[in-house]
Steps between C-alpha positions, in 0.01 A plus 500: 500500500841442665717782581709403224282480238350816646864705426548308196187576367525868575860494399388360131263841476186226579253573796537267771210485771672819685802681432844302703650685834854470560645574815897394589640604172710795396343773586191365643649359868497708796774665661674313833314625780159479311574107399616468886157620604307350234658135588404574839172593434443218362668199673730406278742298672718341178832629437582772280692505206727822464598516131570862501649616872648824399209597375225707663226185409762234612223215573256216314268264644315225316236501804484905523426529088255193502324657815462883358346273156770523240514366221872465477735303628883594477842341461816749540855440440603524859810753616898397519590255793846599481410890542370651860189716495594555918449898583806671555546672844354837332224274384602490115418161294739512230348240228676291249559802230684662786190772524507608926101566597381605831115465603386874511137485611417179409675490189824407384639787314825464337749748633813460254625344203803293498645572154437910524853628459605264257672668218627202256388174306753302761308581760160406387643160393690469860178522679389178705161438308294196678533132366238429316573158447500395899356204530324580834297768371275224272525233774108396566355705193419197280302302792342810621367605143373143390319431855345882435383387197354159623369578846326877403263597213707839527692645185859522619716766402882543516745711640882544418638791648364854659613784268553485114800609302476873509387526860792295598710751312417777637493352843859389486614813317282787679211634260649829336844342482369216290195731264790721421733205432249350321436868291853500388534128446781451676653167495423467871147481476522278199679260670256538857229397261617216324628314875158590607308329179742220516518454837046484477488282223747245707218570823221430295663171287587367802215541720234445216665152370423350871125665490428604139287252427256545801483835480211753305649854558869591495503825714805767426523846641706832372371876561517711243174768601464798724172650601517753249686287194832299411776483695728560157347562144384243320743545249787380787286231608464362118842497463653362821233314677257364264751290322650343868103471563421317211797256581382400787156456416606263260716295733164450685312425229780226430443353842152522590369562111079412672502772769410882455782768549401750804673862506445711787636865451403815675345779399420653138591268266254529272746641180675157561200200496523509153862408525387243798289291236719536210773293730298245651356666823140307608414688806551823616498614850458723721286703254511808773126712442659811564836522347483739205323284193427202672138564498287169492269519258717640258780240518252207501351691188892534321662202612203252652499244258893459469621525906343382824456786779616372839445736830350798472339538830655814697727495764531831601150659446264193587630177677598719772208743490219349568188246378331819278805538359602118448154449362545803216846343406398165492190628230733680318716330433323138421236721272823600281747230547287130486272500248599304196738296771896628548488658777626347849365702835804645721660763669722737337788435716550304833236602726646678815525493866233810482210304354271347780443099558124589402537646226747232306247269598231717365682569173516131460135421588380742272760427219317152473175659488532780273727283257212280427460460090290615347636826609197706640604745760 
């Protein structure tokens, strides 16, 4: 099999020859000074596209991801020309929203939000919101997408923007400011979510009519879990978020109507999937082990045959760890998650500057092995 029929096999709930890896997508990249080493490791001399550089997983690298055996390949919507991403003298990177982040231990951690003290409507609508419709941002996507699709047997999968609508509300606004705006419905928030969703759909129309039609997974993002459960009550999320969810969804369907829909939220989200399927999600990642509810076996047995399970390999207690403990999530996992197909192998979150050279490259050896269909391990 190719790579892509591999994913699209497993992604239609078939068994392929071994369950697809993807590495270099959300949630399944490494942080900065891991990629640095990692490209050094290996020799990679080609240049490096930086889709994301306020982030704390800033870098791609067609050589890296084909090298480490994934098979993915990825096209992003790249960042404002007309906006600088330079490090203040404090060493703040203030990104396009107007969200300041400083690297903190090789991570960059937001340290305000630029909208906190607003108190009005006027305010939220005064805001300088990016421009969705610059033309520089696309510039390259269509050529890149259609020689990815000619030149590699990978699947290729798509990438708008980092953060979804409520994360990017909450961001700008400062997290208890916005949950208790949100609580009391104020007008505010009302209006922070409907720029957001309108400001996403007009990301993802634009960048998807240039590579829409090369493309089999449309990846989006938004956090709505916590270890322990949701960030607000389901209740809040069906009435504020869904909808705006749903919206978009259906813009991409619109615009790339073949490829699968990719979600990646944090956390316990398991009183939501239901809601996922019901408007149009494909794929959910990063199905975290140990977040309250998210065990394996159980969501495969609830939800298996309706959603595809991307990630679920640990990146707290086992890719930094050790083999033994690599090994036991790597069984674990693929025993629960591939059988039956849906279910694409990768970490649960960027994998950090604390995991070891050897053991990526063991977690990727042994992916390959213990994927193998049928599933025996």
């Amino acid at each position: 099999m190719t790579s892509r029929q591999r994913v699209m096999t497993a992604l239609n709930h078939l068994e392929p020859d071994r369950a697809p890896i993807d590495i270099g997508s959300t949630a399944s990249n490494f942080t900065e000074g891991l990629f640095l080493r990692l490209k050094e490791h290996l020799g990679v001399k080609s240049p490096l596209i930086v889709p994301r550089p306020d982030e704390s997983a800033p870098y791609y690298n067609d050589e890296l991801v084909e090298m480490l055996g994934s098979d993915f390949r990825h096209v992003f919507i790249m960042p404002s020309k007309a906006h600088s991403y330079k490090p203040d003298a404090n060493g703040v990177t203030t990104n396009e929203w107007g969200i300041p982040k400083k690297m903190v231990n090789g991570m960059r951690q937001q340290i305000a939000s630029p909208l906190a003290g607003a108190e009005t409507v006027a305010e939220v609508k005064r805001f300088s919101w990016p421009d969705a419709d610059e033309a520089a941002r696309y510039d390259g996507i269509r050529e890149r997408a259609e020689m990815l699709r000619q030149t590699t047997g990978c699947a290729i999968a798509a990438r708008a923007v980092s953060h979804g609508i409520f994360e990017l509300a909450w961001e700008i606004r400062g997290m208890e400011n916005f949950l208790m705006d949100l609580a009391m419905e104020d007008d505010s928030a009302i209006t922070l979510l409907d720029k957001l969703t309108d400001l996403q759909v007009r990301f993802y129309m634009n960048y998807l009519k240039e590579c829409g039609q090369y493309v089999d997974v449309v990846q989006t993002a938004d956090d709505y879990g916590t270890q322990n459960g949701l960030v607000m009550s389901r209740e809040m999320w069906r009435a504020h978020i869904k909808p705006r969810r749903k919206r978009l969804n259906d813009a991409i369907r619109r615009h790339a109507p073949k490829a699968k829909i990719f979600h990646h939220t944090c956390g316990s989200v398991v009183d939501l999937i239901d809601d996922f399927i019901e408007i149009g999600i494909d794929i959910l990642n990063p199905v975290q082990p140990y977040a309250a509810g998210m065990e394996s076996a159980e969501l495969k047995r609830r939800f298996g045959g309706r959603i595809c399970f991307h990630g679920g390999i640990d990146e707290q207690r086992a890719l930094p760890v050790s083999k033994e403990a690599i090994d036991a999530e790597l069984r674990a996992r693929i025993r629960a998650l591939a059988p039956g197909g849906g279910y694409v192998i990768g970490s649960t979150s960027n994998i950090q500057d604390d995991t070891s050279i050897e053991n990526v490259l063991y977690y990727l050896e042994k992916a390959k092995e213990y994927g193998q269909y049928p599933i025996c391990i």
